[in-house]
C-alpha positions in Angstrom: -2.5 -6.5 10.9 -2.7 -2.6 9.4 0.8 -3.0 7.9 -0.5 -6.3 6.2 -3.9 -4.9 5.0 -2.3 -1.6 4.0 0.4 -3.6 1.5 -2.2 -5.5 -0.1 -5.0 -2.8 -0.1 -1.9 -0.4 -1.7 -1.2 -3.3 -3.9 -4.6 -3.1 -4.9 -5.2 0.2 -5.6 -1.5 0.6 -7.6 -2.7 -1.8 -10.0 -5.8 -0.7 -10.2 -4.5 2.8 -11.3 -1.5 1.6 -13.7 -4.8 0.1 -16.1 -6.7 2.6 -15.1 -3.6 4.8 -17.0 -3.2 1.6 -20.2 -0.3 0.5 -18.3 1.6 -2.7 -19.7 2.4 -5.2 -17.2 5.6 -4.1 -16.2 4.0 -0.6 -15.0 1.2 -2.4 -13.3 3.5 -4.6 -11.2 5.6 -1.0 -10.3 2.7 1.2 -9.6 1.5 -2.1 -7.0 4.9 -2.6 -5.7 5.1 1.3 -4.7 1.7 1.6 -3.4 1.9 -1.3 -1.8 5.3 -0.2 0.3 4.0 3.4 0.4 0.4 2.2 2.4 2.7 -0.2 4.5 4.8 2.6 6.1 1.4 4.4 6.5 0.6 1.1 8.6 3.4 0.5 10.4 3.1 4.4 11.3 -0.7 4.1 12.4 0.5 1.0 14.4 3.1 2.7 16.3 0.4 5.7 17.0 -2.2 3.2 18.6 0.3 1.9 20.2 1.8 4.6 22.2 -2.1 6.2 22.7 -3.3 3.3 24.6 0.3 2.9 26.8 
């Protein structure tokens, strides 16, 4: 579930920040695409963590 809300939250924010910049579409679908996989690994990462703490 944090690998799933970190993509779309990522996704979010990427986009957000591409118009934030005057971005055309093409950058706002990049800048989303590489937040997106960049808060994901954070997730994935974080998941691992919790998961070996409470083993």
């Amino acid at each position: 579930m944090i690998v799933i809300a970190g993509a779309i939250g990522g996704a979010v924010i990427g986009g957000m920040t591409a118009k934030r910049r005057k971005g055309n579409t093409a950058d706002i679908a990049q800048y989303a695409t590489g937040y997106g996989i960049a808060f994901a690994l954070l997730g994935l990462i974080a998941t691992i963590v919790i998961e070996k703490a409470l083993v």
